[in-house]
Each structure stands twice: as structure tokens, then as C-alpha cells.
N, C-alpha and C positions, 0 to 999 in steps of 0.2 A: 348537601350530600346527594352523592348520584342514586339514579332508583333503584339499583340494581345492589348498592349496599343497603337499603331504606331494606327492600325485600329478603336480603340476606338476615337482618336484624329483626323482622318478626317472626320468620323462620327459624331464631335462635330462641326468639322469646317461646312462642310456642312446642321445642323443642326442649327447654328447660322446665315449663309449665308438665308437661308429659314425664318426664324423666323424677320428677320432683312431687309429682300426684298426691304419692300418701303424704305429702310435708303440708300441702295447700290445706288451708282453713277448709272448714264446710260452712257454708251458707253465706251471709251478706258480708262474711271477710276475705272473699275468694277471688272478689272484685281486687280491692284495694292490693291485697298480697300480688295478682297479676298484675299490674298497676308498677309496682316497687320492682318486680321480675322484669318487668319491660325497661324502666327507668334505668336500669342496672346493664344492661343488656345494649339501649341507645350510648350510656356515656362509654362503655367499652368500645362500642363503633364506633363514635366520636374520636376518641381518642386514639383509634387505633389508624382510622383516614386521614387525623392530622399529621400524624408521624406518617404516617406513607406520604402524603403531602412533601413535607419536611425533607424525607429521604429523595424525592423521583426531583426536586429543587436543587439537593446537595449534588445528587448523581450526576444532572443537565451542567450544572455549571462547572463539573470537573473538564479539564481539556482532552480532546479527544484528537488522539493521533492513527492516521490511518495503518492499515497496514504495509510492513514494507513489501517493495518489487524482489521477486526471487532473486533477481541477480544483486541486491544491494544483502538480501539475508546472508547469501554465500558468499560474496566481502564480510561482511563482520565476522563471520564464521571462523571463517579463515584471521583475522584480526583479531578474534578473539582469543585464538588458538596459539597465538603468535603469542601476545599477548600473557595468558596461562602459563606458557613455558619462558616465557622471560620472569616472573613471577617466581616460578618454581627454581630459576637457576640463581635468584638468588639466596643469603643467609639467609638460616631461620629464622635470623630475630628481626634483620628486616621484614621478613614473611610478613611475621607476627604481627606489625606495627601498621603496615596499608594493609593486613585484612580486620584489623582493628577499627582504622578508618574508614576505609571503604564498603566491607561486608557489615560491619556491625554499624558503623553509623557512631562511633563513640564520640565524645566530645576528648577534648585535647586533656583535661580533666579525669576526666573517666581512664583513659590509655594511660595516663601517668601514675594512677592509682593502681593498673593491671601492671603492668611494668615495672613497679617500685621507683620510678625514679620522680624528678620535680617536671613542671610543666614545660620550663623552658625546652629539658632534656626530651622531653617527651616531642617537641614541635621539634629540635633540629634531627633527632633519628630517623621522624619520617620527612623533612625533606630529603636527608642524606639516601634515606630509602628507595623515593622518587626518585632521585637523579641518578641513582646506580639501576631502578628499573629503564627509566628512558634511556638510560645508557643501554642496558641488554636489550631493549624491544628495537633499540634503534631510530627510537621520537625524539626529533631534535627541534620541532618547532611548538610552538603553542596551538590554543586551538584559535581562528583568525576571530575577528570582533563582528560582529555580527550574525555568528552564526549559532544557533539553540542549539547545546549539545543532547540535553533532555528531547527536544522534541526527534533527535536526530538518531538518540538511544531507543526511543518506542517506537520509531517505526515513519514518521512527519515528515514532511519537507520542511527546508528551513525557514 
């Protein structure tokens, strides 16, 4: 443990010692009660720099994408924009069905359970949906092999 929490944690103890005065034994049990106050006081710091440990681990190993070039923000912008309004010029129910998928994150399950209909129904709506969106956005191709569309959405090079 670094010194500087070792320091933060008799600062607690003696801090809790002070705050807790009238509660402390008098005479030769005043020892042992600080003692128990300390003990109590170490495993919360323990355990508190292990989860910080744990977290600044979990943090390091997320991938990290720079940020984009202005001129690549105002493409997407613009893309995105385009985008939006091809979205919106279609049916509601297609709406409904990719912001299902794509905003909530639902599983094919889940959408067929919002929608009343079976699974299957539920997977050919939103193809039919996608391909009348790509049709209004004007995408006619896929995205090429090779390229991370995730690192491409946060901001990365490929």
C-alpha cells in the first residue's frame, strides 16, 4: 500500500478515535478498543485500494480511440444528418423496429415480444426496414472487410 494511503488511514483512525471519545473505554481498555478502531479502519483501506486497483486495470485495458480530425467530425455530421432524415422519412413501424435494434440494443426476442409478433417476423421487418433505409440514405454498398467500423464511430483510425 502507498504511503500516502498508509497516512490517509491513521488519519482516519485518529480521526474516528476523536469523533467517538465519549464511546472509548477508560483505562487499560482504551488500548485494545484503538487497536479494533485501527484494524477496522486498515481493512476499509485495503479494500478500498484493491477496487481502485481493480477499476484503473479494467479502465487501462478498455480501448482507447483518439479523437477525431475536425474535418472527419463535420463528415459525420453531415452523415449523420443525412442519415436521421432518411430514418425519419421512413414508416413508423419501420422507425420503430431499427430504433429498437439499434438505440435500445434489443435482442431479436425482446423486439418480437415489443411488437407482438414471432421471431422470425420480427428479423424479416427489420431487414425489410434496413433495406428501405439504405434505399432512402442512398447505401448501396457494405462496409469493405477490413475496416473497424466501432473504432471508426469513436473517433480511431482504421
Amino acid at each position: 500500500m502507498p504511503e500516502h494511503i498508509a497516512q490517509d488511514a491513521v488519519s482516519e483512525v485518529f480521526l474516528t478515535a476523536w469523533r467517538r471519545f465519549e464511546a472509548m473505554p477508560a483505562g487499560d481498555e482504551s488500548l485494545p478498543w484503538l487497536y479494533g478502531v485501527a484494524r477496522n479502519v486498515v481493512r476499509n483501506t485495503s479494500r478500498s485500494h484493491r477496487r481502485s486497483l481493480r477499476l484503473s486495470a479494467k479502465s487501462k485495458a478498455q480501448p482507447h480511440y483518439p479523437e477525431p480530425s475536425p474535418e472527419l467530425q463535420i463528415v459525420r455530421n453531415e452523415q449523420d444528418a443525412e442519415l436521421v432524415a432518411a430514418l425519419e422519412s421512413l414508416k413508423p413501424d419501420d422507425q420503430e423496429v431499427l430504433r429498437l435494434r439499434a438505440y435500445e440494443g434489443l435482442s431479436m426476442k425482446q423486439i418480437s415480444f415489443a411488437i407482438g409478433c414471432s421471431e422470425e417476423a420480427a428479423k424479416k421487418r427489420i431487414s425489410r426496414a434496413l433495406g428501405r433505409l439504405r434505399k432512402a440514405a442512398a447505401i448501396d454498398r457494405p462496409v469493405p472487410s477490413g475496416i473497424n467500423p466501432r473504432a471508426t464511430q469513436q473517433g480511431g483510425e482504421q
